[in-house]
N, C-alpha and C positions, 0 to 999 in steps of 0.2 A: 693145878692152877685154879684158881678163884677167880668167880664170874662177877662181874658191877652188878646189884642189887639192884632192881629197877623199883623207882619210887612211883606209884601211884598215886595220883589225886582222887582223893574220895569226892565222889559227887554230893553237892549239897541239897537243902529239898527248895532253895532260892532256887538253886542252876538249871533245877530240873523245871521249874516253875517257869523260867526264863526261857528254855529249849522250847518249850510247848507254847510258848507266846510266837517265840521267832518265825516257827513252822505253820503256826494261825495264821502268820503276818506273809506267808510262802515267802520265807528267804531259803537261798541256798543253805545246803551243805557249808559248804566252804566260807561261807561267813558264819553262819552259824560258831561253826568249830574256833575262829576268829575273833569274833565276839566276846564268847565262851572262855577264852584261852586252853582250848582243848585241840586234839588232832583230830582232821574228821573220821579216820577208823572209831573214833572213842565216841565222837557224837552219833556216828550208824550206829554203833554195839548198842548204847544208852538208851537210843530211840529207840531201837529195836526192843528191847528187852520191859520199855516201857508200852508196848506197841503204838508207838507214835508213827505215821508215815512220811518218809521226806520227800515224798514224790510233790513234785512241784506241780500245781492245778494252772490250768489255760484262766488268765486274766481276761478280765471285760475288754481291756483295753489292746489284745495280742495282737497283732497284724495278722499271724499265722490261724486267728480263730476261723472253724468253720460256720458258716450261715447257715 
């Protein structure tokens, strides 16, 4: 039996240009990938591999910030 071929989308060096704006701008993950029209597995792999971090930074504006 024969498996479906799964098609990959090559990342372009706009998309990548555009990840690293979004992650400046601390958007999620999950918009990111959104955005993007990627799945967010693919926008961690990409980030990662570019060492980008998606850790979201504490805003000026958090409620939850510490004094």
């Amino acid at each position: 039996m024969a498996y479906p071929q799964i098609m990959r989308k090559q990342w372009t060096a706009e998309e990548v240009l555009h990840l690293r704006k979004l992650v400046r701008q601390n958007t999620p993950a999950q918009i990111i990938a959104r955005k993007l029209g990627r799945t967010i597995d693919a926008v961690y792999v990409k980030a990662s591999r570019q060492g980008i971090s998606l850790r979201l930074m504490p805003s000026v504006f958090s409620p939850n910030r510490p004094e």
